[in-house]
N, C-alpha and C positions, 0 to 999 in steps of 0.2 A: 644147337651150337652154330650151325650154317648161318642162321638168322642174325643169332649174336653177332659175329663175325661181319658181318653184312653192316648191321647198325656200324661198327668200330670204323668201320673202313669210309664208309660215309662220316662220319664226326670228326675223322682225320682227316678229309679233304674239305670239309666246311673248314674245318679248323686252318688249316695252310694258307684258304683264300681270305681266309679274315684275318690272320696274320699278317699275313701282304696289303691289306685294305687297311686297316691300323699304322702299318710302316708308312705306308704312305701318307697316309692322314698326318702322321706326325711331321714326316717332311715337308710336307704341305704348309704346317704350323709354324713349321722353324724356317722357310721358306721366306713365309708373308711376314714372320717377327722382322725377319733380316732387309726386308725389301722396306720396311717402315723405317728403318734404322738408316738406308739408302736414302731416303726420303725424307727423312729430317736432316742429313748431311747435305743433302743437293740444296733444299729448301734456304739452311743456316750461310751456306756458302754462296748462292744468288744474293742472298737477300743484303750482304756485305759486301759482293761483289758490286753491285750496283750501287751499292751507297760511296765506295771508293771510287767507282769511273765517273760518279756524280761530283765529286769533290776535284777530279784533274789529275787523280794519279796516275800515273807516270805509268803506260803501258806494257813498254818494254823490263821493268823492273818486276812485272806480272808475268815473267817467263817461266815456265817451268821446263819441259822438255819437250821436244816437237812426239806426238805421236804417229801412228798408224795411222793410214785412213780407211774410213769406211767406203764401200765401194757408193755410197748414196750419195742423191741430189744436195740434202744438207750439207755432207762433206765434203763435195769431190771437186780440188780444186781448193780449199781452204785449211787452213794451219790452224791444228787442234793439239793443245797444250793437254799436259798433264800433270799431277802431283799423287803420290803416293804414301802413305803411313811411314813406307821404306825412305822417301828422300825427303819428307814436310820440312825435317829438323834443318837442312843446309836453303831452306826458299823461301824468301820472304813473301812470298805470294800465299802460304797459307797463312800468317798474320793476318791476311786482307781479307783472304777468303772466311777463315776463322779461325779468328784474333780469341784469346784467352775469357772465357767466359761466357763462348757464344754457344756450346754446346756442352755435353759433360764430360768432363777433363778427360774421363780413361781412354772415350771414343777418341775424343782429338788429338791427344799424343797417344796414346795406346793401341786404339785402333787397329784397323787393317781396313783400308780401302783404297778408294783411286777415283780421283777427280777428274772427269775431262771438262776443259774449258775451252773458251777463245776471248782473247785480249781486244778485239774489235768485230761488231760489239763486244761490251763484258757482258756471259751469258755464260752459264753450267749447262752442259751437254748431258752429261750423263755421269750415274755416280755407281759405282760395286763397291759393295761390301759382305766381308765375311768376318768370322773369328778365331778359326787355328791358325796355327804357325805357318801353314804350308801357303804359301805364295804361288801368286799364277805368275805362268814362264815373264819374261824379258830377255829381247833379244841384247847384243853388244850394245846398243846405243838405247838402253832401258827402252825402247820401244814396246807398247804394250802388245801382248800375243795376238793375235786377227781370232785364234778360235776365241776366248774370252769376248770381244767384240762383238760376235756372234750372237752371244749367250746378251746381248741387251737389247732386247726388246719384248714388248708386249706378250705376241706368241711364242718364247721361249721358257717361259714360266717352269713347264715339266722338266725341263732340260738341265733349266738351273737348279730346280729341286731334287735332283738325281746325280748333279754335279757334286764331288767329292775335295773341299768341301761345298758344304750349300752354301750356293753364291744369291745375296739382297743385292737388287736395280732399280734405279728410278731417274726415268727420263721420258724422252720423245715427245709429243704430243700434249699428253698431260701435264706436262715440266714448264707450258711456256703458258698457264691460268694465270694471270694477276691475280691480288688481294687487297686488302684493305689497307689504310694509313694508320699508321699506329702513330700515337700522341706522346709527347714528351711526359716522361715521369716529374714528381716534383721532389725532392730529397732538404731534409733540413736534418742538420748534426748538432749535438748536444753533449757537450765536453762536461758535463757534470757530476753529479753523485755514482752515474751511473754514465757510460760512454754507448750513446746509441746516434740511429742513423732511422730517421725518420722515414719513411716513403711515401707519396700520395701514387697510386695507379689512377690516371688520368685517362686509362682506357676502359672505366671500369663499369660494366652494363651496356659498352656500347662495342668491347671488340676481345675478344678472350686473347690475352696479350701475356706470354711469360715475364717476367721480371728479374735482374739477376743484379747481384751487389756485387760490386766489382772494386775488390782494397786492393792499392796495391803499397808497397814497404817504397817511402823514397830516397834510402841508404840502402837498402837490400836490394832493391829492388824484387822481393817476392813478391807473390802475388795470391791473390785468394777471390773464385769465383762462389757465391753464396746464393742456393735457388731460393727465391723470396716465396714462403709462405709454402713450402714443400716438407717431405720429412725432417731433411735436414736441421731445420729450425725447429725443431718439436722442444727442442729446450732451450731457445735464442728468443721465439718471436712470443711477445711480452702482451700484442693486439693482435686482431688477425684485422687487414687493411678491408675496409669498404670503403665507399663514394665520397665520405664522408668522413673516414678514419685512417689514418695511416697504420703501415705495415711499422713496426714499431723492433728496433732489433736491437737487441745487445750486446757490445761486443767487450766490453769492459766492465766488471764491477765490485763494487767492495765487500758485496755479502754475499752468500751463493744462492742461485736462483730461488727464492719462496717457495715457490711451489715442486722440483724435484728435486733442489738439495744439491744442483748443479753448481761448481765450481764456473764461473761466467768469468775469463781470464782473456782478456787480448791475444798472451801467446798462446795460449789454446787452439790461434788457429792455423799455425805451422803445424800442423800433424801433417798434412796428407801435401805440403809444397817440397817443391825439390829445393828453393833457396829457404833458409829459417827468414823471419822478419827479425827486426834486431829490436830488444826491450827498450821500449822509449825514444823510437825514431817517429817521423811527421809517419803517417798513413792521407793517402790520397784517395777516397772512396769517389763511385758516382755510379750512379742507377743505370742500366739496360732495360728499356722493355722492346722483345721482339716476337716471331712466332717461327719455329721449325715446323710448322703445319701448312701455312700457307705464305704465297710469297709478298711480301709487307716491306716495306721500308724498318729500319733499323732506328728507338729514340732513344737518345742519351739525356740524362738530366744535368745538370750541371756539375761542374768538379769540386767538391770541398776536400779542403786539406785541413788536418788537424792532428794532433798530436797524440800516439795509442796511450801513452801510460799517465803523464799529466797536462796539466793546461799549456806550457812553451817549454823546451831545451831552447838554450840560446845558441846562436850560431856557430861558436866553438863546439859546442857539447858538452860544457862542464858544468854546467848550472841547470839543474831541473828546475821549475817554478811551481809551486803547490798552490791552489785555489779551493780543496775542498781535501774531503778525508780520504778519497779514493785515491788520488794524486800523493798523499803522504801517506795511506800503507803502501802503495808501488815501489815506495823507497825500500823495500824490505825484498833483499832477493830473494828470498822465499817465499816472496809473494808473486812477483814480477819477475824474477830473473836478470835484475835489469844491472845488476855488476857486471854479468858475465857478457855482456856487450860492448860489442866497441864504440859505443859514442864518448867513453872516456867520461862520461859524467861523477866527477868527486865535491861539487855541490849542491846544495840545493836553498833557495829563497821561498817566502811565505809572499804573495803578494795579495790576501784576502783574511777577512777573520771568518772564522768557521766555528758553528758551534754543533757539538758533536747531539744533542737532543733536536737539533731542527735536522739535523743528516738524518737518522732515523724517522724522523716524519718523514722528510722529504720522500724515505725509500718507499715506506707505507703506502703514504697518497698517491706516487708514482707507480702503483698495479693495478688491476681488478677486485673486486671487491673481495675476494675468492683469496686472491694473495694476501690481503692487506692480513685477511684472520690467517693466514700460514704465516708471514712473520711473527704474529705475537706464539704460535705453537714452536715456530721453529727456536726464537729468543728463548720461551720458557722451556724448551724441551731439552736443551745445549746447557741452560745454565745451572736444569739439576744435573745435566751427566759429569761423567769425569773429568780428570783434572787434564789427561790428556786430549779433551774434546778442545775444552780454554784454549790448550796450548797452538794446537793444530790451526783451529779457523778463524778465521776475522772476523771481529763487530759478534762474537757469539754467544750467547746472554743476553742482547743488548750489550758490551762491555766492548771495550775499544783493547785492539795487540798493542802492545808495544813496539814499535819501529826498532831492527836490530840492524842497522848499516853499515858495517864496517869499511866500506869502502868511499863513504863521506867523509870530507878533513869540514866542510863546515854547515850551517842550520843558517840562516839567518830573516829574522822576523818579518821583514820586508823587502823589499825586490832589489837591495844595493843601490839604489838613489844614494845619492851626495846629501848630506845633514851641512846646511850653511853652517859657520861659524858662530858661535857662543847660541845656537836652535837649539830646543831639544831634538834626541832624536825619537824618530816614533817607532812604533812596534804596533803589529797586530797581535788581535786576541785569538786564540783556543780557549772556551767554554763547553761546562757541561761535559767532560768525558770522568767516563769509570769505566778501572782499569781494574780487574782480579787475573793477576795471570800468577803461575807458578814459577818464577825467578827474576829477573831485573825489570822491576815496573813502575814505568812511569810513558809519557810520551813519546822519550826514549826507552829501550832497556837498557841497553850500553852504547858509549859514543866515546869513539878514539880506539888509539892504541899504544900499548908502548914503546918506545921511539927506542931509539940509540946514536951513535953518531955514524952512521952510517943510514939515517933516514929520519931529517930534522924536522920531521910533518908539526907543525904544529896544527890542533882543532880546535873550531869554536864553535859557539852555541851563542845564537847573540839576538835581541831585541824583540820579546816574546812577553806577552802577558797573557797567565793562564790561570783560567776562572771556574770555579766552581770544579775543582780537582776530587774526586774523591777514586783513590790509589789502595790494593792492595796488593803483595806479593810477598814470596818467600824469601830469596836471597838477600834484595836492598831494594827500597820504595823512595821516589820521590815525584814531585807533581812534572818537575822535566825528566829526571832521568832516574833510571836505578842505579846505574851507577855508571860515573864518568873516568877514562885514563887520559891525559897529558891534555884535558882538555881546558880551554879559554871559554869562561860564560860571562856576558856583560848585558846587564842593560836589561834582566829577565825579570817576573814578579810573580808571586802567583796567590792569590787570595782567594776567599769565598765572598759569595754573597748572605743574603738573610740569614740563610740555616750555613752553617758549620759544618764543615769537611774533614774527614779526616784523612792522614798517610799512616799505614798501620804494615810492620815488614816483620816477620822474624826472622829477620837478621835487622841490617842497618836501615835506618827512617831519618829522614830530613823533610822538611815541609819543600823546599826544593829538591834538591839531589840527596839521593841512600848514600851511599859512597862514592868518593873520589879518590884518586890515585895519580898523586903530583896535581900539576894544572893550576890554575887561578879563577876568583871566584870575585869578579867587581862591581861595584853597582848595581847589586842583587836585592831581590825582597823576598819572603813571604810571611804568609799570615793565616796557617792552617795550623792543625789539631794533629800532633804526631804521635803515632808509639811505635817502638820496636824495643831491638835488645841495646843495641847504642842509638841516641834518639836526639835529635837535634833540628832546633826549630827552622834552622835553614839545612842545616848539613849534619848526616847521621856522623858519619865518621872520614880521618884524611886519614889518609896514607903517604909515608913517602914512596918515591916514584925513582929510586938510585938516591942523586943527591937531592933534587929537587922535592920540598917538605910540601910543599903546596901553599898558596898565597889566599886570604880571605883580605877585599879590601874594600872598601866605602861600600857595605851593605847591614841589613838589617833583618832582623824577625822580629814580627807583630805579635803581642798578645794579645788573651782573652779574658775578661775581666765582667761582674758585674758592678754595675753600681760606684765601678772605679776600685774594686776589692778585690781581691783575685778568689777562686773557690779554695777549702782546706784539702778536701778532697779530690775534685777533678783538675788536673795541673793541665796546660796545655801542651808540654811534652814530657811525656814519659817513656824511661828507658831502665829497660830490667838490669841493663849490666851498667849503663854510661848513658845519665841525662845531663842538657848541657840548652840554657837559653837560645843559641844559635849555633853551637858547634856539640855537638854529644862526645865525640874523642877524637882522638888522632893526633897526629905532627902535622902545623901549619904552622906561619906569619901570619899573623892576626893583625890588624890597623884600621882605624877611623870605623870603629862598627860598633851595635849597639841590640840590645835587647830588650824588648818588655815582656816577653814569654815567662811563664812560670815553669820550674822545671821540677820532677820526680824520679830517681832513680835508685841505686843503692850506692852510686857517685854522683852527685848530681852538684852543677852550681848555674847561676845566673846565665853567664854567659858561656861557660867550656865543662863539660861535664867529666871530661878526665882526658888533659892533652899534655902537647911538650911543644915548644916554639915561640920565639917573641911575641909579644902581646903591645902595643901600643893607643893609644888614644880613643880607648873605649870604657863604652860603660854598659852594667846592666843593673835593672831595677826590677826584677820579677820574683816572687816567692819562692824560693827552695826549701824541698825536701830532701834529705839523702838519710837512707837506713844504715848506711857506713863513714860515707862521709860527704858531707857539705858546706859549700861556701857560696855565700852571695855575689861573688863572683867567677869561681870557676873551683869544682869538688877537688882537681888537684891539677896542679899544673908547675911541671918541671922545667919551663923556662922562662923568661924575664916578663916583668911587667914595667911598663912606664907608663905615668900618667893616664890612669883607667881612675875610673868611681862607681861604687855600686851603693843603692838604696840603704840606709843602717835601717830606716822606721819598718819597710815592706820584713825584715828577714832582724826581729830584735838581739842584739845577742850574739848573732853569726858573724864570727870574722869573713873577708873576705878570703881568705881560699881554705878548704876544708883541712889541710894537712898545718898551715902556719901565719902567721900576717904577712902581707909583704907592704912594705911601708910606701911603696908606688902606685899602691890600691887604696884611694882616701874615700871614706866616706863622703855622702850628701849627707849631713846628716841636720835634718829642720824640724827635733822636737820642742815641749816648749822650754825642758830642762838646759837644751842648746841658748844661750842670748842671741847669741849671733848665728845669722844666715845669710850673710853674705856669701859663704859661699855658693849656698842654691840659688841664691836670686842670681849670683853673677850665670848659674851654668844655662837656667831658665831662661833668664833674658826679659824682657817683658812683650806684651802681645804682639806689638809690632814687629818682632821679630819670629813671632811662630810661625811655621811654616804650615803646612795644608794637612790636612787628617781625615782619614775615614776610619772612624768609629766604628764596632759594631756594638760596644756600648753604650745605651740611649743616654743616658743622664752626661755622659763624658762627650758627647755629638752638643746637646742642649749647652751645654755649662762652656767649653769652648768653645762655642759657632765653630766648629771643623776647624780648630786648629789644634795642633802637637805645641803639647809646654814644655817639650824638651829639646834637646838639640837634634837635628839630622845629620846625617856622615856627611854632608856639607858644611855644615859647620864644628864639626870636630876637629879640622885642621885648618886654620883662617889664614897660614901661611902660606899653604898650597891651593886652599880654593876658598875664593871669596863668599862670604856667606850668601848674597844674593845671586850667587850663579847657577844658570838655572842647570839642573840634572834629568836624566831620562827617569826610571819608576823609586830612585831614591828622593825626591824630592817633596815628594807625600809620604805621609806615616800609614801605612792600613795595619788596621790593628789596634788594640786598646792597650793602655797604659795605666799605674796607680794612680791616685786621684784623691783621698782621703786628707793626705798632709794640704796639698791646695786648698781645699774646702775648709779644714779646720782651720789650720795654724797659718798658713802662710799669708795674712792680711797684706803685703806690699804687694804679692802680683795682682789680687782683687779689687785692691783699693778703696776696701770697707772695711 
């Protein structure tokens, strides 16, 4: 038992002294942590300090507070400044010393340390640092303590390590090594598909040089320091930068990162600023490369400014400018945020055509080989999941969101340039997108709002051709919008190419717009494949809007035809409740417009598949089916017609309107039981008078060299516009038209 006893008693004083040889060791660690952390502050604060007294700044403006002095040859006798974690905030001398981005943010506002300098020369003396709360003394005039003073040098190491808390130093001696020239970075910025910031390290195999991106907001003025090629960017940086390859970063983008499924957002990087940056202000980026290790001159790469969320805001801030697809989902604050900003922006212009199949390359070839196959998993992986996946993410499927802006009064196709007088005006194109989302789908989902007179906004949609549409959605489909309130659209078209597109809603479908509500609808086209429940080859269904019925005026729907025959079977709009040539139902003014759609529905007619509202100077010519009721020119229609004509040969037998005749509805009618055809030959005209056509059926392309034998909504009113004046996308017919009575019977326009 003695013995026993004896061992215990020994094991307990082994044990005490290695407990204490441990404590120590440890402070020892947190010691030399703390004095590195000194030493990269000393290091970052020289190495600015001298680039500012290199540059002529202003000495005296480098003041901070007179210090203690030390009782030594270096001090004694000269005036050594200060700054502190405690006073940085009120000195513009830590700007100078370390300006935003020169170190990592928490140390240089957060921190806890204490600078000594001298303003002649500029030279860092000495730097402490610690991390608790607890501050070393200051006398009345912040003078710093003489015992702290003590505790900075070489052989006080223990001292400080035993010191409560443990105090990091770096100075003396070692403080005044030179180092190497550090080389200017090279920066190029790329306002595209994607918003990145290119870097070349120009130091690279010749000087281990940090690099730091440095944005900052030029209305906010936030700011954001970004370590190049560090953790931080594990899911920003797109390259990793050698000699030869840029550091490649993304700060902007339309789809979320390929490879972890990252949401890549501009405002994403106001997380950790004290100022927010504001949604679709200029950003001012430009490269830092310097070193907190040894002391180096300080490179900056050049300044580029460029714009976070699209290609320009104009200098009011009420016009955003769109150049590509990423710039037009921004307009969506829930994508961007960018309503909830004050730049006031309530417009936006298209100044580029963009097609939504080359964006998606563009994203592809823009990765590593490695992303390029994560896009097609991530597209195919999204477009089998749920319907709330669709809803949530951009471009997901491959399929394009629907833009939802409430806070836009207008769209406009091109960048508001001035259209000289009696010009056409022009519009850019959108091609190539597909759209499946669950409820308002089209380029837009919804655009406008309802008004009162207490907020007389009018909205427009203006001078857009959009190509190769293929739309589906729940509520209301159309290739611009799913559905529009109090809104003005002029000047818009939207067709297909080779193959055949469809707008397919359950609810309301228009080869343009699902639904409307009030608004006006002028110089419009399309020439797509529609179904829904109310179905119309331009417009699914109106609405009135209070008193305002809604206005349809000088536009058109193209049909589909072979051979110049329309199918028995396949109609080119069908509508389960209301099929209608160009309008499926609703209350509108109807004027100068015209149809070659063929329509199917259980209401269906030529041109209005079941509405209420004036009807004037239209015609339509396209095959009607209705399972309840049809007419060759409109399934039912409860307000006036004047001067309209629809086809007798296309639809034999069918009055025009499904419910009665109305005697302002005259037939074309050129059989050969008819003598006379004066009337068709006058509505036709002869070839010199036909205007332009694109076909997509061949024989009807061949037989009239690309012209329309029938009137365009230009010449539907020769009162108000002269037949040869020229129009925006009404002025060409896209779309096919009957053809059979030409071919047989009508020998005066062939003149065989």
């Amino acid at each position: 038992m003695a013995e026993l006893l004896i061992v215990v008693a020994i094991i307990a004083v082994l044990g005490s002294v290695s407990f204490i040889a441990v404590q120590n060791h440890q402070r020892d660690m947190a010691r030399l942590e703390r004095d590195a952390v000194a030493r990269e502050l000393f290091v970052a604060a020289q190495n600015h300090l001298t680039m500012a007294d290199s540059q002529g700044y202003n000495g005296q403006s480098m003041v901070g507070s007179a210090s203690a002095l030390r009782t030594t040859a270096e001090e004694t006798g000269k005036t050594i400044y200060y700054v502190t974690n405690a006073s940085a905030a009120d000195l513009p001398i830590i700007d100078v010393m370390l300006p935003f981005g020169a170190i990592d943010e928490t140390v240089r506002a957060g921190g806890r340390y204490i600078i000594r300098y001298q303003d002649n020369p500029a030279r860092v003396i000495d730097v402490f640092y610690w991390t608790t709360d607890n501050r070393y003394g200051y006398d009345g005039a912040l003078a710093v303590d003489a015992d702290l003073l003590a505790l900075g040098a070489d052989n006080m190491q223990g001292r400080r390590r035993s010191h409560s808390p443990i105090l990091g130093w770096y100075g003396g001696e070692a403080a005044v090594e030179t180092g190497a020239t550090i080389n200017n970075p090279s920066i190029a910025v790329k306002n595209a598909e994607r918003l990145t910031v290119e870097i070349v390290d120009n130091n690279y195999g010749s000087l281990t040089a940090s690099l730091k991106l440095i944005i900052k907001g030029e209305k906010s003025n936030a700011m954001k320091a970004i370590d190049v090629g560090t953790a931080e960017l594990n899911k920003r940086i797109v390259e990793v930068g050698t000699s030869d390859k840029p550091f490649v970063i993304v700060l902007d983008a339309a789809t979320p990162d390929q490879k972890t499924g990252e949401d890549l957002r501009f405002s994403k990087l106001d997380a950790d600023t004290t100022e927010k940056f504001v949604p679709g202000e200029d950003i001012t980026v430009q490269a830092v490369a310097y070193s907190n290790l040894a002391l180096t001159n300080i490179a900056y790469s050049g300044e580029y400014t460029v714009n976070s969320l699209f290609a320009e805001v104009d200098g009011a801030g009420a016009t955003a400018y769109v150049g590509n697809f990423r710039h037009l989902e921004n307009l969506d604050p829930d994508v961007s945020s960018v309503a909830a900003g004050p730049l006031g922006i309530t417009k936006a212009a298209q100044i580029d055509d963009m097609d939504w199949r080359a964006f998606k390359e563009a994203i592809a070839e823009d990765t590593t080989d490695e992303k390029v196959e994560a896009v097609t998993v991530l597209y195919d992986a999204i477009k089998a999941g749920t319907t709330d996946e669709r809803e949530t993410l951009q471009t997901t499927g491959g399929h394009y969101k629907p833009v939802n802006a409430d806070y836009l009064t207008s769209y406009d196709g091109r960048k508001g340039e001035a259209v000289a007088a009696g010009e056409p005006v022009a519009s850019h194109t959108v091609t190539g997108v597909t759209v499946d989302y669950a409820g308002d789908a089209g380029l837009f989902g919804a655009f406008g709002k309802t008004v009162d007179e207490d907020d007389p906004t009018v909205y427009n949609i203006s001078n857009l051709t959009l190509v190769d549409f293929s739309v589906t959605g729940t509520t209301s489909a159309g290739a611009l919008a799913g559905k529009l309130t109090n809104t003005t659209v002029s000047n818009v078209l939207a067709y297909h190419g080779a193959a055949a597109t469809t707008v397919t809603a359950t609810g309301d479908a228009g080869g343009l717009i699902g639904s409307m509500v009030g608004g006006r609808v002028e110089e419009c086209a399309a020439a797509l494949l529609v179904e829904g429940d109310n179905a119309g080859g331009l417009i699914g269904k109106v609405a009135a809007n209070g008193a305002d019925a809604g206005t349809v005026i000088e536009s058109y729907s193209g049909g589909h035809t072979e051979a110049g025959a329309y199918s028995p079977t396949a109609y080119n709009v069908t509508g389960t409740t209301a099929a209608g040539g160009l309008v499926g139902s609703g209350s509108a003014a109807i004027s100068q417009c015209y149809s070659t759609c063929s329509a199917s529905g259980a209401t269906a007619g030529g041109l209005i598949g079941a509405g209420s509202g004036d009807v004037s100077k239209c015609y339509a010519v396209g095959l009607v089916k209705g399972t309840e009721k049809a007419g060759a020119f409109a399934g039912r229609l409860t307000g006036s017609a004047n001067d309209c004509q629809f086809y007798e040969l296309v639809n034999l037998g069918m009055s025009a309107l499904g419910e009665d005749t109305d005697d302002n509805i005259t037939e074309m009618d050129i059989t050969e039981l008819d003598a006379d055809t004066e009337t068709y030959d006058a509505f036709v005209g002869t070839r010199a008078t036909w205007n332009a056509a694109v076909p997509y059926d061949a024989p009807l392309a061949e037989y009239y060299e690309g012209k329309f034998n029938l009137k365009t909504v230009s010449q539907l009113d020769a009162d108000t516009k002269p037949a040869a004046a020229p129009g925006g996308v009404t002025a060409t017919h896209y779309g096919d038209w009957p053809a059979p009575e030409t071919f047989v019977v009508n020998t005066a326009i062939t003149g065989s």
